[in-house]
C-alpha positions in Angstrom: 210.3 -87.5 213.4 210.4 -88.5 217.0 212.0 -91.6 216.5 214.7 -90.0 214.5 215.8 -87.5 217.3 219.0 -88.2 219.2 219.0 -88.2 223.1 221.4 -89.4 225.7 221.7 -88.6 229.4 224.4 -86.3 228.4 221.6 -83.9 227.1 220.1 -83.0 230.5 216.7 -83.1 231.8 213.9 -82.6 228.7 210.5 -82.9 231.2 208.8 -80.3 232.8 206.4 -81.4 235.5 203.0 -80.4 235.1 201.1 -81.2 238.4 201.8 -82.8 241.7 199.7 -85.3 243.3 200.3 -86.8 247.4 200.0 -90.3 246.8 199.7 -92.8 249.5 203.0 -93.4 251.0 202.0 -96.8 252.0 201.8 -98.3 248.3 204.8 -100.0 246.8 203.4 -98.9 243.3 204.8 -101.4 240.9 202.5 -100.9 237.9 200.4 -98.1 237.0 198.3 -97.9 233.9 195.7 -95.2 232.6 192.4 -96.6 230.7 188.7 -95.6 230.4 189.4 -92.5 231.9 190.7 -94.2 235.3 193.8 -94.6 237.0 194.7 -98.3 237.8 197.1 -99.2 240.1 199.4 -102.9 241.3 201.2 -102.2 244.5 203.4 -104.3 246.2 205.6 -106.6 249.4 204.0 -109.2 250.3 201.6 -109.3 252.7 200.4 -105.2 251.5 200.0 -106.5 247.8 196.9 -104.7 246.0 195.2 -104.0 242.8 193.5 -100.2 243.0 191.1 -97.9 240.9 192.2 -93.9 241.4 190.8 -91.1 240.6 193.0 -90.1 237.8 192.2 -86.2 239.2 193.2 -86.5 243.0 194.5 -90.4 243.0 192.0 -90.8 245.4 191.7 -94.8 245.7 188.3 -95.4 244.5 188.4 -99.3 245.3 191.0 -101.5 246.2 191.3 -105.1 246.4 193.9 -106.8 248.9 195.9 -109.8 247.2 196.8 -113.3 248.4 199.8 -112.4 251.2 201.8 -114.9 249.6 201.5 -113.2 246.4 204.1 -109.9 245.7 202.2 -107.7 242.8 203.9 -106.7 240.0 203.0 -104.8 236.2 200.0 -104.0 235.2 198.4 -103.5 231.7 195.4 -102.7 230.3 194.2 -104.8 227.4 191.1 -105.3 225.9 188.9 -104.0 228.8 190.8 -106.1 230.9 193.8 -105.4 233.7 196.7 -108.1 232.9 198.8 -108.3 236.4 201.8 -110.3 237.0 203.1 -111.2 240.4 207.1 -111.4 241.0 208.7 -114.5 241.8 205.1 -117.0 241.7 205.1 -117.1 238.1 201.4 -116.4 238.4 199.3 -114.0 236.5 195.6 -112.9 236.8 192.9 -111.1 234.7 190.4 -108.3 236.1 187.8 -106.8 235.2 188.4 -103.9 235.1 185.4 -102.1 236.9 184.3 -104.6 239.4 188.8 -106.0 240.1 187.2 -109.4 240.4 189.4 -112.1 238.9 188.1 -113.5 236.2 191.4 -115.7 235.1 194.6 -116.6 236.5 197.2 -118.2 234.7 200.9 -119.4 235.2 203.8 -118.1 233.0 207.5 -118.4 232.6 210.5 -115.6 231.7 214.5 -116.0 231.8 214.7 -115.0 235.3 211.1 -117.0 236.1 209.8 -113.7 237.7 207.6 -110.5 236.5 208.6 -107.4 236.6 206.5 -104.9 234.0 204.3 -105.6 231.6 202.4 -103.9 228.3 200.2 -104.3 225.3 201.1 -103.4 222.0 197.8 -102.9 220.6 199.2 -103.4 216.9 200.2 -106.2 216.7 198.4 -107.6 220.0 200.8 -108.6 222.2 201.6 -108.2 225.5 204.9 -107.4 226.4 207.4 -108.3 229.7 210.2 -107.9 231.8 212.1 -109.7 234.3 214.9 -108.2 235.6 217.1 -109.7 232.0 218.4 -107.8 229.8 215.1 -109.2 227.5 211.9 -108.6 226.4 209.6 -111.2 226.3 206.8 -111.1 223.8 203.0 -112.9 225.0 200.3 -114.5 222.8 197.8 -112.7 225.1 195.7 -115.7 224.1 197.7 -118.4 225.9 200.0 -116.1 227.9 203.1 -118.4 226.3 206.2 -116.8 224.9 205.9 -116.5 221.3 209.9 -114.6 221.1 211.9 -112.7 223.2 214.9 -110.0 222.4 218.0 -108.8 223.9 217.6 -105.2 225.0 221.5 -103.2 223.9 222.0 -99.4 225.6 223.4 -96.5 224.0 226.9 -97.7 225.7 226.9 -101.2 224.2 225.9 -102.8 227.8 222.5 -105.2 228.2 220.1 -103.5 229.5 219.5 -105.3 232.8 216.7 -104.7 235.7 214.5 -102.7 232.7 211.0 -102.7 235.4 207.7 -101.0 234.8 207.4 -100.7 230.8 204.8 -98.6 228.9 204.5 -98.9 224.7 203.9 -95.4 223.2 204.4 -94.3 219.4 205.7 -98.2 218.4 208.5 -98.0 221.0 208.4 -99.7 224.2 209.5 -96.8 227.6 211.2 -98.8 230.1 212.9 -97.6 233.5 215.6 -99.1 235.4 215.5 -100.4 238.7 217.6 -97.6 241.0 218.6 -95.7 237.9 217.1 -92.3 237.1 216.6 -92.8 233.3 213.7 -94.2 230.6 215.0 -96.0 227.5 213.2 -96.0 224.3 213.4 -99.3 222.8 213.1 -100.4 219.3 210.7 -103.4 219.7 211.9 -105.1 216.6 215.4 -105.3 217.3 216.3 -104.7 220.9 218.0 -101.6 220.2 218.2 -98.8 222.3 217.3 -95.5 220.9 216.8 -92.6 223.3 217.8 -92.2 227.2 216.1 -89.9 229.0 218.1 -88.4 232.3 215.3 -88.1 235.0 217.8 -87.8 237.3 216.4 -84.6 238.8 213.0 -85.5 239.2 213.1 -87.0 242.8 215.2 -85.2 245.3 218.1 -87.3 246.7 
C-alpha cells in the first residue's frame, strides 16, 4: 500500500520528530548507517576524515578511527557484518570490520562522475547500490565491487535527478536526499522512476 500512495512537496511536511540528539559539530557526517544495534558513522573534508561507532542512545562516539588526510570519506553501508565506505573523488573504497574499524580490504571503483557520494545494500537481491553526484544509480557486484548496471534517476517534474547523496534502501525502494535541497525521493530501483517526494523543508531552521 505504501508504494501506491501519492506524495509531492506540494503536500507539506508528513514527519514528526521523535527525539533530539547534540551531535558533534565538528563531523562532516556523510554516511550514517544503523546495524547490530550500533550507530556507524563516515564523516568528512579532508584532513578530519573518520569512520565512528555511536552509541545509537546518546551518539556518544564509542571509537573512532582517523582516515588517510588525503582521503575525503564518503557513504557508508552495512553489509554482511561488514561497513562498505567509499571516499569522494580517489575512487577508493574500503571494508571494516565492523567492531574492531580495522580495514580488512580496500578496493578501487569507478561511477559516471568517477567520485562516491552514497552508498547501500539491497539485501534481496545483494547488491550494493551508489551515487555520484549523476542523475544515476549505479548497481555493485559486492563480490568484485564492478558495475554490473546503472539507471537514470526521473523526478516527479520530468528533470534528472542530479546530486541524489546519502542513500538508504527501505521496503524495495531506494531513499535518496539531494545535495542543498530539503527533500527525500523514493525511487523505484527497477526503473529509475521517481515515486514519492518528501518536503523536509522545515526540519532545519534557515
Amino acid at each position: 500500500k505504501w508504494h501506491a500512495i501519492p506524495v509531492t512537496k506540494d503536500d507539506g511536511p508528513m514527519f514528526r520528530i521523535i527525539k533530539k540528539f547534540d551531535h558533534d559539530k565538528r563531523a562532516f557526517t556523510q554516511g550514517l548507517t544503523y546495524a547490530r544495534g550500533q550507530l556507524f558513522e563516515s564523516t568528512g573534508l579532508y584532513g578530519q576524515s573518520t569512520v565512528r561507532i555511536l552509541d545509537p542512545n546518546t551518539v556518544e562516539v564509542l571509537k573512532q578511527v582517523p582516515m588517510n588526510k588525503i582521503l575525503f570519506g564518503e557513504g557508508m553501508a552495512y553489509f554482511k557484518d561488514t561497513l562498505v565506505q567509499i571516499t569522494w573523488k580517489s575512487q577508493q573504497g574500503f571494508v571494516y570490520n565492523m567492531t574492531t574499524l580495522e580495514v580488512i580490504d580496500q578496493f578501487k571503483f569507478s561511477t559516471t562522475k568517477n567520485q562516491g557520494w552514497g552508498i547501500t545494500w539491497d539485501r534481496c537481491k545483494d547488491e550494493l547500490i551508489v551515487t555520484d553526484g549523476s542523475k544515476y544509480l549505479h548497481f555493485w557486484d559486492p563480490s568484485t565491487m564492478a558495475e554490473k548496471r546503472k539507471i537514470p534517476v526521473t523526478r516527479l517534474s520530468g528533470e534528472p535527478a542530479v546530486e541524489m547523496n546519502e542513500i538508504e534502501f527501505w521496503r524495495g525502494r531506494v531513499l535518496a536526499n539531494v545535495w542543498f535541497e530539503d527533500v527525500l525521493l523514493v525511487i523505484d530501483p527497477e526503473t529509475g522512476t521517481v515515486e514519492k517526494e518528501y518536503d523536509f523543508a522545515t526540519l532545519w531552521p534557515k
